[in-house]
N, C-alpha and C positions, 0 to 999 in steps of 0.2 A: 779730462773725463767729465762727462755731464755731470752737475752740480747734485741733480736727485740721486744717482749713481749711489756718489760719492756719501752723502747721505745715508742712503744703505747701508754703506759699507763700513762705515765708521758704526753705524750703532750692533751692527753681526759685528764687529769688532772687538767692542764694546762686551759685548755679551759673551760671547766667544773667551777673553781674555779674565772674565770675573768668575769663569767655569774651572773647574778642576779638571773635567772631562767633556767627550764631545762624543753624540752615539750618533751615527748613517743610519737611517734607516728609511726603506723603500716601502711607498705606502701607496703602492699601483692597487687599486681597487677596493680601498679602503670607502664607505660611505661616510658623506658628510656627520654624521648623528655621531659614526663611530671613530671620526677622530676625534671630532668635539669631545666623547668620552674619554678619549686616550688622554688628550689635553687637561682633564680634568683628574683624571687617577693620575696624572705628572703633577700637575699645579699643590694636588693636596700632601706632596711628601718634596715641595719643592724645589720644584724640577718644570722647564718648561720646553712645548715642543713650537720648533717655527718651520715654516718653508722659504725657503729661499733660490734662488738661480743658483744652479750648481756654479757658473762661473763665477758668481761673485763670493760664494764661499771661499771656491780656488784661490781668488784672491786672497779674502781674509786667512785664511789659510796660512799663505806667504807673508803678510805682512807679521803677523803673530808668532811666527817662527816654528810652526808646529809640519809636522811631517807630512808629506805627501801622499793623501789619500784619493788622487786623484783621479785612479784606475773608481772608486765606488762612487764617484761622483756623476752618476750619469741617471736618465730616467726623471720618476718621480722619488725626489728624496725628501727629507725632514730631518731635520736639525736637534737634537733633544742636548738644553745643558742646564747645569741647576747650581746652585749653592750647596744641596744635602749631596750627602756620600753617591757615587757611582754604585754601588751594592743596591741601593732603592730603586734607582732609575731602570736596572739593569733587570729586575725584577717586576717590577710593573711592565715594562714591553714585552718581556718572556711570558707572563699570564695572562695579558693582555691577546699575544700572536697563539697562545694555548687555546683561550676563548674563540677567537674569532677569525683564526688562520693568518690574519695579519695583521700588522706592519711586520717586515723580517729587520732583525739588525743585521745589516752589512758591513760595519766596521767601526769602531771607536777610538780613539784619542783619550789618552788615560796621563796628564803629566806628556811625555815626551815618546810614549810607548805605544804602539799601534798595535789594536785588540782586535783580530780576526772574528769570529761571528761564535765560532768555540769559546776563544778565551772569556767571551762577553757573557753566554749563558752561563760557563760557569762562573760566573764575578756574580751571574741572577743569585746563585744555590747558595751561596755566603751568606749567614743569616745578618742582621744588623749589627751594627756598633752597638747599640742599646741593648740586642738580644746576649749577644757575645760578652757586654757588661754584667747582667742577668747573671748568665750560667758562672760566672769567674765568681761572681758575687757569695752565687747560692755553695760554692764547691768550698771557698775559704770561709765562708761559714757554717759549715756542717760540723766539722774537730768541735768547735764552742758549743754546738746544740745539742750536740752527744754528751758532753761534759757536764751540760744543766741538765738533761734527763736525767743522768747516773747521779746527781747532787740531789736533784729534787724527788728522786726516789730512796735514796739514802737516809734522806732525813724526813720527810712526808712519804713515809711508806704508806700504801693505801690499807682503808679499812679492810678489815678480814672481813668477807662473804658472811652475814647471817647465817646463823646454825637453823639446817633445812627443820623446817616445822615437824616436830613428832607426831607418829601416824598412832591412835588408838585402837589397833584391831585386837 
């Protein structure tokens, strides 16, 4: 194999292998400006999008041991893989293709699990690890905050209302 090739292919490898996931997505008719932006609403919950030769993905693909998506490999496609949760990623291409009609996801790599275009948006509607922290957070804290209301009004009952001013008629 040509040396540049190969080159390539080791660093989609590379990148490829340090991902948790991997999202297809077809970005026929997309303008330059607007994937520039795509790239940057990925970059800032990191998460990055590349293009690459569908064949050489194919490859990486095989060498990586991950499953054959090779029927979505066609066209113009884009690469998206990140470090942060697939939930982020998954969501920025879904409001992103909301906005501006495109890029479509055509299929993902999740671990060893092949995400048709369904199971991806709904992987968008899952709120965050962070948010899903939030809400667990707020709900086992509620029993203790009703417990210091009913304490702190137990013993700091509030002042009684002023006695309404008497009228001289």
């Amino acid at each position: 194999m040509n040396p540049d090739k190969q080159i390539i292919i080791t660093g989609l490898l590379e990148r490829v292998n340090a991902s948790p996931y991997l999202i297809v997505i077809d970005y026929t008719g997309l303008k330059v400006k607007q994937f520039s932006e795509l790239r940057n609403r990925l970059f800032g919950i990191g998460a990055s999008c590349i293009v690459a030769k569908n064949s050489y993905m194919r490859k990486v693909l095989t060498e990586a041991g991950l499953p054959d998506i090779g029927d979505a490999l066609v066209g113009q496609t884009a690469f998206v893989t990140g470090e942060s949760e697939v939930f982020a990623a998954a969501k920025v291409i879904k409001n992103f293709e909301k906005e501006f009609k495109k890029p479509e996801m055509r299929v993902g790599i999740l671990g060893n699990a092949v995400l048709d275009t369904d199971k991806l948006k709904a992987i968008a509607d899952i709120p965050s690890r962070e948010a899903v922290l939030s809400q667990l957070l707020g709900t086992i804290n509620e029993p203790a905050a009703r417990i210091a209301r009913v304490i702190k009004n137990k013993f700091n009952p509030e002042e009684e209302a002023a006695p309404a001013a008497e009228s001289n008629d």
